[in-house]
ROROVO-287979 format. One record per residue (C-alpha): x, y, z; residue in one letter; chain. Coordinates in pm, 1 decimal. Each point is the difference from the previous one (the first is absolute). Layout:
[r [X; Y; Z]; A; A]
...
//
This chain:
[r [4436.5; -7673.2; -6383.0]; X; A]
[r [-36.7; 303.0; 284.0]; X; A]
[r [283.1; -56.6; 253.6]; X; A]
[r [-42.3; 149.6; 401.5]; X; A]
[r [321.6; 213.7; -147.6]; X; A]
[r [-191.3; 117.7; -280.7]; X; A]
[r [-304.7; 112.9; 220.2]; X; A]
[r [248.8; 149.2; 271.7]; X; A]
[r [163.0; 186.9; -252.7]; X; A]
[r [-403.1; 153.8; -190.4]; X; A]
[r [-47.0; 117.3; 375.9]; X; A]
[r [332.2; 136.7; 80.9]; X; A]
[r [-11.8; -266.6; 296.2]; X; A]
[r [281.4; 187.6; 186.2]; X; A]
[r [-173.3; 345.1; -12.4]; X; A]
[r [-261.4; -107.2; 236.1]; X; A]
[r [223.5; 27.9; 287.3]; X; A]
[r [-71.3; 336.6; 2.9]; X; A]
[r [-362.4; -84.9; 46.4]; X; A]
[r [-70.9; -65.6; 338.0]; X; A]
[r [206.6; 266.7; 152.2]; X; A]
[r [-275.5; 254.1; -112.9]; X; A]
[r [-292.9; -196.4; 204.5]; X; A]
[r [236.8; -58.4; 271.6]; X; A]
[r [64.5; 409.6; 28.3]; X; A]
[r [-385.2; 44.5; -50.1]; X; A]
[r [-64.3; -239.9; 286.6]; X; A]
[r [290.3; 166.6; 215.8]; X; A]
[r [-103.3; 370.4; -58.2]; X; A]
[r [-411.5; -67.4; 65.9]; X; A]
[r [96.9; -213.9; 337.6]; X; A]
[r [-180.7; -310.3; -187.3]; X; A]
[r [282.0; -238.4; 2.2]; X; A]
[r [-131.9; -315.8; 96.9]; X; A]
[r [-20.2; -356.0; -110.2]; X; A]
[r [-202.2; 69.3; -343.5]; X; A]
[r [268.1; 229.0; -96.6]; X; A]
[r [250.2; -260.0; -205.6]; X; A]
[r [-330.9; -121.7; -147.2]; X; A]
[r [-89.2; 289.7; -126.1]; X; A]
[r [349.6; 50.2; -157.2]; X; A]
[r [-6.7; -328.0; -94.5]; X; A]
[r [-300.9; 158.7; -210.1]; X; A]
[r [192.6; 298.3; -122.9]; X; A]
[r [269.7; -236.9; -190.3]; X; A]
[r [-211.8; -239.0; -160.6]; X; A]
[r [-137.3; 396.1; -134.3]; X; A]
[r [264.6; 124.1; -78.7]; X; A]
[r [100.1; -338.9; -228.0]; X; A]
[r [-315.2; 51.8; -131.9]; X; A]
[r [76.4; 315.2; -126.1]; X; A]
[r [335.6; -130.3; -116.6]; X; A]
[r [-136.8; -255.5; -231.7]; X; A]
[r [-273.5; 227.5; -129.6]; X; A]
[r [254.5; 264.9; -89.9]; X; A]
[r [205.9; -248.1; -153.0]; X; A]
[r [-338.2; -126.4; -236.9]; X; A]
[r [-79.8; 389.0; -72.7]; X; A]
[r [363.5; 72.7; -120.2]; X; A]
[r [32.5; -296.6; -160.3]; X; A]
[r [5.0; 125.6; -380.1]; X; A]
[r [245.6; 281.4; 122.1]; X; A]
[r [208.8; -264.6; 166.6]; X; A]
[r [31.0; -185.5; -342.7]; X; A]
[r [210.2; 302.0; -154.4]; X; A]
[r [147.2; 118.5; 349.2]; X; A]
[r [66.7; -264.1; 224.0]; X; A]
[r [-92.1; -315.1; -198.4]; X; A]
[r [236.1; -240.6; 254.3]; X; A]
[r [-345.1; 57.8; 252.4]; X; A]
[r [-200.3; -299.1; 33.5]; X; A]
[r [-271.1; 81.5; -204.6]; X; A]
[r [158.5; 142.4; -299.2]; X; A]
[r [261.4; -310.4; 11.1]; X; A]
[r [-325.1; -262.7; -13.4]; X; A]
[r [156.5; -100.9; 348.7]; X; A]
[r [-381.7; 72.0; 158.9]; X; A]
[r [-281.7; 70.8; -200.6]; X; A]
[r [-235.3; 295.7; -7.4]; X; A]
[r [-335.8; -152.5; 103.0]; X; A]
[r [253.7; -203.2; 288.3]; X; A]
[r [106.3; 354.5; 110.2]; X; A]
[r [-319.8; 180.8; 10.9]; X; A]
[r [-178.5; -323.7; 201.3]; X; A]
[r [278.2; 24.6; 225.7]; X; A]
[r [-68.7; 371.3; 70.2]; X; A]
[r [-345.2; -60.8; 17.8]; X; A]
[r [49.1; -295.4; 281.3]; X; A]
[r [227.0; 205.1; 221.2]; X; A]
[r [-195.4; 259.3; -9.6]; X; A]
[r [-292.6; -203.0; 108.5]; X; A]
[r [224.6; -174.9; 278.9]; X; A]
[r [120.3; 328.7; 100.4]; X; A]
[r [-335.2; 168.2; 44.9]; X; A]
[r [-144.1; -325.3; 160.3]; X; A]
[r [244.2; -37.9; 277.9]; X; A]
[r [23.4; 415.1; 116.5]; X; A]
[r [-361.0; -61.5; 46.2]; X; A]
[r [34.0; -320.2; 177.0]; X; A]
[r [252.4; 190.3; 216.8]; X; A]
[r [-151.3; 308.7; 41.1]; X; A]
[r [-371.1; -48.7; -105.9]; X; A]
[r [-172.8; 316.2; -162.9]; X; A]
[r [261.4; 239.9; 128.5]; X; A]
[r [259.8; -149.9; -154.5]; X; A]
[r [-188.3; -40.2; -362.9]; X; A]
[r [-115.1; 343.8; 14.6]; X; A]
[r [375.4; 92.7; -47.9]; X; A]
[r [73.9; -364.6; -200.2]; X; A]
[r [-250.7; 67.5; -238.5]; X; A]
[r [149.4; 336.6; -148.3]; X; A]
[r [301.8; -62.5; 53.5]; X; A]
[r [-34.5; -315.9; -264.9]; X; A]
[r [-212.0; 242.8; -224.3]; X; A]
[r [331.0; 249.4; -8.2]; X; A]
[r [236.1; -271.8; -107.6]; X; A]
[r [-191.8; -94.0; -233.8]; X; A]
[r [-75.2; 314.8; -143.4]; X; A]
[r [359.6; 45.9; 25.0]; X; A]
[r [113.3; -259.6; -248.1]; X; A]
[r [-306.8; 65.2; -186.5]; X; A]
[r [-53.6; 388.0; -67.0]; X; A]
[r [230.2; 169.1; 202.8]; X; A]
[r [337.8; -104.4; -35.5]; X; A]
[r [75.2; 166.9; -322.8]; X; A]
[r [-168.5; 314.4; 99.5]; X; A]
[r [180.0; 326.3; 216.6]; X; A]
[r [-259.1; -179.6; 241.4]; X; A]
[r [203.7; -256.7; 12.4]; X; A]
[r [269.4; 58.7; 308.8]; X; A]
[r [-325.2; 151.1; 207.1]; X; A]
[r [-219.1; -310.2; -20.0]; X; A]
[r [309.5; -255.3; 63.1]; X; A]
[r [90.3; 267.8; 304.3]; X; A]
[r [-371.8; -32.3; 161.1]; X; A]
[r [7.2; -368.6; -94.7]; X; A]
[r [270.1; -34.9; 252.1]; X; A]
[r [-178.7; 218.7; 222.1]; X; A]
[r [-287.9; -202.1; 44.0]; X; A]
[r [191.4; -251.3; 40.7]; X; A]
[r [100.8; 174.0; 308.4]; X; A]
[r [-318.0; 63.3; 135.6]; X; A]
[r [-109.4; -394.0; -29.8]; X; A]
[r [274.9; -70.5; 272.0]; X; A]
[r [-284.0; 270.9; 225.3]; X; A]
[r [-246.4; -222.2; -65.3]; X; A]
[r [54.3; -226.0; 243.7]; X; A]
[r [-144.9; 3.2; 382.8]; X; A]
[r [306.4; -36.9; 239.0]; X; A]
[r [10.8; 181.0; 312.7]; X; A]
[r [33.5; 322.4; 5.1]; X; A]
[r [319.5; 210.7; 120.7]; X; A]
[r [-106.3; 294.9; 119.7]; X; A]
[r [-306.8; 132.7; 209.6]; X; A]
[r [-290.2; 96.5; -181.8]; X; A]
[r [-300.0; 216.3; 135.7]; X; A]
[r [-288.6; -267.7; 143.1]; X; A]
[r [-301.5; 9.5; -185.1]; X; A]
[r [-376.6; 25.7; 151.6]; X; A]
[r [263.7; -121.6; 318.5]; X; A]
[r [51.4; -342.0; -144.4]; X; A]
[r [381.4; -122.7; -8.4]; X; A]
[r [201.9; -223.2; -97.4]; X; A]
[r [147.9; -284.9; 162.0]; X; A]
[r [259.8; 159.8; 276.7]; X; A]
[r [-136.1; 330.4; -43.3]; X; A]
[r [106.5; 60.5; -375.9]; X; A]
[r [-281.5; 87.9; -256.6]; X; A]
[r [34.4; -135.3; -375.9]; X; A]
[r [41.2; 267.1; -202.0]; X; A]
[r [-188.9; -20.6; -372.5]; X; A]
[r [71.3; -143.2; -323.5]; X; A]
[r [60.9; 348.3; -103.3]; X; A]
[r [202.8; 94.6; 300.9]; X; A]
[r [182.7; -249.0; -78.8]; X; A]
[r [69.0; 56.9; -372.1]; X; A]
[r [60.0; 385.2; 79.3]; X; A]
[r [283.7; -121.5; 211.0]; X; A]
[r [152.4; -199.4; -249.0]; X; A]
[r [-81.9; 296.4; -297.4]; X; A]
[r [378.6; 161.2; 81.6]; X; A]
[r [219.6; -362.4; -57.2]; X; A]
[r [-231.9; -65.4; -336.0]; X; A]
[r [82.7; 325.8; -122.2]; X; A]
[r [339.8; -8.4; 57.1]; X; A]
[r [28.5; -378.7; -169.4]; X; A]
[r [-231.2; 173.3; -258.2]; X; A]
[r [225.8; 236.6; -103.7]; X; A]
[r [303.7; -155.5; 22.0]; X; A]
[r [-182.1; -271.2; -282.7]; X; A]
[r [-35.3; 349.2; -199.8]; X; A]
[r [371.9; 2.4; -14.1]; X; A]
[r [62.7; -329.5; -82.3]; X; A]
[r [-301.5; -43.1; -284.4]; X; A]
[r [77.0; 304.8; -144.9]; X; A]
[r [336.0; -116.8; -45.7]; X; A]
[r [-98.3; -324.3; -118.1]; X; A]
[r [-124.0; 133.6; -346.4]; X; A]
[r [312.3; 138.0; -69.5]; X; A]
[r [157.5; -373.0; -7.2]; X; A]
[r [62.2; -81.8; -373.8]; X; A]
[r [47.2; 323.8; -109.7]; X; A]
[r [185.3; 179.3; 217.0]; X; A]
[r [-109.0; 328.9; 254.3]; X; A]
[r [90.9; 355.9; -51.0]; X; A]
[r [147.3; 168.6; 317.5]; X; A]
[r [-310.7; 152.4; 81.0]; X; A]
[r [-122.2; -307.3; 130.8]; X; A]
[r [254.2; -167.5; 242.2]; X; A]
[r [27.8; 413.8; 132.1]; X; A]
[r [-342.9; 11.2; 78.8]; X; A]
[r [-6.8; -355.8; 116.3]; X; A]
[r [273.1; 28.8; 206.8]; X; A]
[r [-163.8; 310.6; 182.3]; X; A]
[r [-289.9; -191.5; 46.3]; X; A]
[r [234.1; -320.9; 178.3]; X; A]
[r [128.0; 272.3; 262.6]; X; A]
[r [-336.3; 91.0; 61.8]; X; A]
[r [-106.7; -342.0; 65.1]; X; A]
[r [255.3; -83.2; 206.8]; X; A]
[r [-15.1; 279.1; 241.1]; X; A]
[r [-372.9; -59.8; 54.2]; X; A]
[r [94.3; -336.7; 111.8]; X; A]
[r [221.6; 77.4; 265.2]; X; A]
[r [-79.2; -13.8; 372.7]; X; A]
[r [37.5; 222.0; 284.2]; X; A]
[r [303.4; -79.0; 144.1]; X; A]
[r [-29.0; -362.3; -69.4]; X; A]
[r [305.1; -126.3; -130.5]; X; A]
[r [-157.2; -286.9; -206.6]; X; A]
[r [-217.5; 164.6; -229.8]; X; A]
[r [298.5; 263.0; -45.8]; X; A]
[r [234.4; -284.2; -85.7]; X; A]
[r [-247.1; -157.9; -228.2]; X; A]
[r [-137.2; 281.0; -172.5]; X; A]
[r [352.6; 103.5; -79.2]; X; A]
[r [95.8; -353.2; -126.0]; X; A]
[r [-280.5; 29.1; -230.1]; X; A]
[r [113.3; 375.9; -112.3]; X; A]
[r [345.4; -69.1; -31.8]; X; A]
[r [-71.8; -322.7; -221.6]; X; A]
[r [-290.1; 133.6; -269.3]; X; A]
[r [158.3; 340.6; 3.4]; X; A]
[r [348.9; -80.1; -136.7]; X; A]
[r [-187.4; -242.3; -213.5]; X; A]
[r [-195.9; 306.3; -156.6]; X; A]
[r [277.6; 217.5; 69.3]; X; A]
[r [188.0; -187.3; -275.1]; X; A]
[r [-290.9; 19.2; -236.6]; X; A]
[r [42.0; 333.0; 13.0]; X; A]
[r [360.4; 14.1; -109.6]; X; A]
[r [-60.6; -284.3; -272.8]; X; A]
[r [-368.8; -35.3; -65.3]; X; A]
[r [66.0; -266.2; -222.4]; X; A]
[r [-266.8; -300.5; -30.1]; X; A]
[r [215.8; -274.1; 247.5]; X; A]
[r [56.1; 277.1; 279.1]; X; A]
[r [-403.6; 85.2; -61.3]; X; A]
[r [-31.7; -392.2; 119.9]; X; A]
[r [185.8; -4.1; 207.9]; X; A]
[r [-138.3; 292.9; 240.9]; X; A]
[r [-345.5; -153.2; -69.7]; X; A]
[r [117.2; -342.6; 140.3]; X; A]
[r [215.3; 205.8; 300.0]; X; A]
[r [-382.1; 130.7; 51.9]; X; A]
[r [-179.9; -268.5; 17.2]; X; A]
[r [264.1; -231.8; 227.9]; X; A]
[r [60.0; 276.5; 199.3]; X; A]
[r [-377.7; 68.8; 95.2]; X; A]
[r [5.1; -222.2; 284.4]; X; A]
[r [261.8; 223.4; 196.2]; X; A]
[r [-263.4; 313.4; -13.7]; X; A]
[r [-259.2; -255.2; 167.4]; X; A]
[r [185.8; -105.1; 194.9]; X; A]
[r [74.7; 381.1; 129.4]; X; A]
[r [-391.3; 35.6; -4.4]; X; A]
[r [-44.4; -260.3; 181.9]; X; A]
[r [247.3; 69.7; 257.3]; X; A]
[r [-87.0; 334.4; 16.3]; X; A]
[r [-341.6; -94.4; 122.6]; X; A]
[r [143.7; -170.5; 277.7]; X; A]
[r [75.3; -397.4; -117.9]; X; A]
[r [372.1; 58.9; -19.7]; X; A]
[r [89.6; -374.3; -27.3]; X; A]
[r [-297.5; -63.6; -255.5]; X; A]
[r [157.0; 268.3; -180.9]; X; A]
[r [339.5; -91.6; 11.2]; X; A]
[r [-134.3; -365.1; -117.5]; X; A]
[r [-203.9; 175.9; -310.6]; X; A]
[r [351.0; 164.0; -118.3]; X; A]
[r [196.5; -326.6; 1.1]; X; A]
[r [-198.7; -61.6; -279.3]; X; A]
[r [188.3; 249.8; -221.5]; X; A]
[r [310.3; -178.4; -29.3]; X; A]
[r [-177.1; -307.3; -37.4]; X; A]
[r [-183.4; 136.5; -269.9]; X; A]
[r [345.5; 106.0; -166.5]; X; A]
[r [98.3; -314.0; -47.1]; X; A]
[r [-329.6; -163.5; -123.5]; X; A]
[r [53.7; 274.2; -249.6]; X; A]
[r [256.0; -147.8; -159.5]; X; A]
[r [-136.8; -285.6; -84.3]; X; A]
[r [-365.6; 135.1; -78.0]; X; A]
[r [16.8; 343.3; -121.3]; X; A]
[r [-258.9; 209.6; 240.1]; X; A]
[r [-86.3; 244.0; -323.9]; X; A]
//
């Protein structure tokens, strides 16, 4: 019989704290931070376990010969049990965004379900693959602009109607253009980390973690604030961490270090959102965001994130 452990281990339960850090840096950098906002991450995990388990049910013959201790291959959770589970988070996931942010909200829901699933699907084991993961994250991004909080900064009136207190609301696409820089950073720093990640059983060559690694530094120093200290000191946690973690890929690309970066990658995700996040102004929400990256350390050891 399925056990809760069983399912929390087909959606990498852990892994989701990196989840709502990207709608929370969305919300932060578009000025729509308001109360739909932990809905609509709320939203963005029950997505991203969706995509979990549905990876899990498309790699489950490869799984038999590579990693046959995963729930499916080991009969601990059955196919059609995986891919209804996918199919009902994805539902719930699409279903509440829209309850949160009506048709804004599904306008970015909508594809960004479509590009997990035609992750696991089609993509994954294609040089597409890293590229549609990376705007996968981006979108999810963008869903955190989807929201209609206040605004934080003063926009022209239009046809001399305002705002409450003299503020106009900007767009939906005002919005998502100010969010567009935080989504492509999180975007490409899930390039890094899913490129890496199919280099996990057999090993990288040092090509990889090099070009990686360049792409980490970039990453991190598009994070960083003007002479803010917080998003300085938390874009340079996240540096230092997933750096040395790729750093020693590239001296030993051997399968386990290959892991290990990827994991370093995905637990340390939080720490660049929360530097997004701060950098758009929410310093404690930021600061808050990047607790979860310890937190999601541990978890890791119990459930692995990758």
């Amino acid at each position: 019989m399925t056990s809760l452990a069983d399912l929390a281990e087909l959606v990498r339960a852990p892994a989701a704290l990196s989840v709502p850090g990207d709608v929370l840096a969305g919300a932060a950098a578009s000025g729509a931070l308001d109360r739909r906002t932990p809905v609509l991450a709320g939203a963005s995990v029950l997505l991203y376990w969706a995509g979990m388990a549905a990876n899990d049910w498309a790699d489950r013959r490869l799984d038999a010969v590579e990693r046959p201790e995963r729930p499916i291959p080991s009969g601990r959770v059955s196919p059609p049990s995986a891919l209804g589970l996918a199919a009902g988070l994805t539902a719930a996931g699409l279903a509440l965004a829209t309850a949160a942010g009506g048709r804004r909200a599904a306008a970015v829901a909508v594809p960004l379900a479509t590009t997990i699933w035609g992750y696991d699907l089609l993509a994954k084991n294609t040089a597409a693959g890293p590229a549609v993961m990376a705007a996968c994250r981006g979108l999810d991004v963008l869903l955190g602009a989807t929201s209609a909080g206040p605004d934080r900064a003063p926009a022209a009136r239009r046809s001399g109607a305002a705002a409450p207190g003299g503020w106009a609301s900007p767009s939906a696409g005002a919005r998502l253009a100010r969010a567009l820089p935080a989504a492509l950073t999180v975007a490409a720093h899930t390039w890094t980390v899913t490129a890496l990640s199919r280099r996990e059983v057999t090993g990288a060559d040092r090509r990889l973690p090099r070009a990686t690694l360049a792409g980490t530094a970039v990453v991190a120093a598009s994070a960083l604030g003007r002479a803010d200290p917080v998003p300085v000191a938390l874009a340079a946690g996240y540096a230092t961490r997933y750096g040395s973690a790729q750093a020693k890929v590239l001296a030993d690309p051997s399968p386990g270090r290959v892991r290990a970066a990827v994991a370093a990658g995905i637990t340390g995700l939080p720490a660049l959102q929360g530097a997004l996040t701060a950098r758009a102004g929410a310093r404690l929400l930021g600061l808050a965001v990047a607790v979860a990256a310890p937190l999601g350390r541990r978890l890791a050891r119990l459930v692995s994130p990758t």
